[in-house]
N, C-alpha and C positions, 0 to 999 in steps of 0.2 A: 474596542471590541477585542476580546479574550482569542487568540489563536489555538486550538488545540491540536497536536499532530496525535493520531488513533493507530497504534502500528503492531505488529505481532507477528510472527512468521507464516511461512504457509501452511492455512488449515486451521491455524487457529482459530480463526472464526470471527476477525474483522469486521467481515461487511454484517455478520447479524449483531455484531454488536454496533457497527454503527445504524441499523436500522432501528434499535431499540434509543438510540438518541434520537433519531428523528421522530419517532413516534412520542417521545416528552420536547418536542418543536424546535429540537436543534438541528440546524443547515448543513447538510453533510456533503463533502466533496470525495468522488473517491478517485482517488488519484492513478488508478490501473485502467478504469472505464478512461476516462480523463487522455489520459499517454494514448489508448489505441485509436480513439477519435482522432487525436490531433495528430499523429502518427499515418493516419490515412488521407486527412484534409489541408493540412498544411502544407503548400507548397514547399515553403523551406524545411520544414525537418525531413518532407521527401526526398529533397535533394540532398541533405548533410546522411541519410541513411543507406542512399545511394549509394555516397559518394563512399562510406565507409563500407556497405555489406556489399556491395555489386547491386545492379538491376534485377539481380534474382530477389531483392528482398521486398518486390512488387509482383504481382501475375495478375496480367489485364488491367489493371492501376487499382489490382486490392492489395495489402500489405500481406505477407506470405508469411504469417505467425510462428509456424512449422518450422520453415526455414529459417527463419530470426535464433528460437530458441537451438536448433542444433549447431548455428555460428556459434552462440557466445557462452551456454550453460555448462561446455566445458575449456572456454578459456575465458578468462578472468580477465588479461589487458583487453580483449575486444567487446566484451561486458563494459568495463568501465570506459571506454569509450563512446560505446552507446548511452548509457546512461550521464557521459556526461554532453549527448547532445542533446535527450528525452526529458532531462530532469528538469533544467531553467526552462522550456519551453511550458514544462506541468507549474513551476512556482507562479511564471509570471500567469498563465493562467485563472492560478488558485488565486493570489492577489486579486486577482479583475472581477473573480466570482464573489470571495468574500466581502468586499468595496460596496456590493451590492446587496449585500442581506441585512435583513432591521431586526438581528438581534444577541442577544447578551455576548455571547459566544457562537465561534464556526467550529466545526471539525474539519482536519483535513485527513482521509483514511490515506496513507501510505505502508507499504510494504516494508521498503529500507527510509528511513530516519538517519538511523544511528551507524548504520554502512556507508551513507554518503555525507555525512558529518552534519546534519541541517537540523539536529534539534535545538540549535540556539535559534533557530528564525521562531519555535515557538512559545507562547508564554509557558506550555504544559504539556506534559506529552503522558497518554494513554496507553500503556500495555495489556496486549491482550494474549493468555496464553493455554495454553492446553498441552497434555502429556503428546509424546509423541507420536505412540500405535494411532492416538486416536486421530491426532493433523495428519496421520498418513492415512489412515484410514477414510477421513472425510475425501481429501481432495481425490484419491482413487473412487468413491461413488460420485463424485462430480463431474469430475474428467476420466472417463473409460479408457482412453488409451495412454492415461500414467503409472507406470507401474513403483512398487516400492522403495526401486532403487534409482530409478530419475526423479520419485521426490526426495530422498535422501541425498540426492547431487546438489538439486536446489536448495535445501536446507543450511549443506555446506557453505554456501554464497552466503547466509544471510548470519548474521549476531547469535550466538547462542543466550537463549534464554536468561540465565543466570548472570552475564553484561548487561542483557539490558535492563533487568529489573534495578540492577544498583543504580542507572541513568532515569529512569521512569519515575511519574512524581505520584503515580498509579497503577496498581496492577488489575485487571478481572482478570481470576482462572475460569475460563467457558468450556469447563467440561459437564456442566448440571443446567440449564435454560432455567430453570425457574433461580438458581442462585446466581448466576449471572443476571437476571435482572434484577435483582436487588442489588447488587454491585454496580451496575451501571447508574440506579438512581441516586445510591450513595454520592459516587464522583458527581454524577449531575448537581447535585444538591450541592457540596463542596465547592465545585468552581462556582455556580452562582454568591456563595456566600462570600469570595474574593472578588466579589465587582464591587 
């Protein structure tokens, strides 16, 4: 079975491109829904998030999301700390899911890929991109209380565009929906033709 890692920064517009795989019958993992589940259910990553944010990063035993991001979206060592307790716990995850799907190819939608070095665990990795007014644009009518300049803090975190397309074995630009899915069906059509 084909791995494919779906990645592109914030705003881009990942998850409708990975909806438009699943809707040509490919199994999609998304790896952010994924983290806050097991981030709230997991005994052990509660306690290794504990142990690193304080017990404030809990209120009543729900995970205090609020307070997670103003720990770490402006320091970088306590970011990569957390993501290096969040991330193996999303692989071995994604492994267990994909073990179980009956077909050609899985996708895995992740954010950072090529920030925390894991595009060699896939056969192929999908890029997904969009100008930037408009990923700032998007996720401020998604999330009300993001303003311009804390998602240009988070953008900082993540690979500038231009790196990762020379890493990418594919690009969609998802600024037009209807050319974006013909983009999408291309790649679809593509990887199948490599099984």
């Amino acid at each position: 079975m084909i791995k494919v890692g779906l990645t592109g920064g914030i705003g881009s517009g990942k998850t409708t491109v990975a909806k438009m795989f699943q809707e040509l019958g490919v199994p999609c993992y998304n790896s952010d829904e994924q983290a806050k589940y097991l981030m709230q259910k997991s005994p052990q990553l509660i306690r290794e998030i504990k142990g690193l944010l304080g017990d404030e990063a809990y209120v009543s035993g729900e995970l205090d999301r609020a307070y997670i991001s103003q720990q770490v979206f402006n320091n970088k060592e306590l970011l990569e700390k957390l993501n290096a307790i969040v991330h193996p716990a999303v692989r071995r995850d994604f492994v267990n899911w994909a073990n179980q799907q009956k077909s050609d190819y899985v996708i895995q939608e992740a954010a950072i890929i090529f920030e925390i070095g894991s595009q060699d665990f896939y056969d192929c990795i999908v890029l997904v991109t969009a100008p930037k007014e408009i990923r700032i644009d998007r996720v401020m009518k998604r999330d009300a209380s993001s303003t311009a300049e804390s998602i240009e803090t988070r953008m900082k975190n993540q690979w500038d565009d231009t790196k990762k397309i020379e890493a990418s074995n594919y690009v969609i630009q998802n600024d037009n929906i209807e050319q974006t899915k013909v983009q999408v069906l291309d790649v679809h059509r593509d990887i199948l033709n490599k099984i």
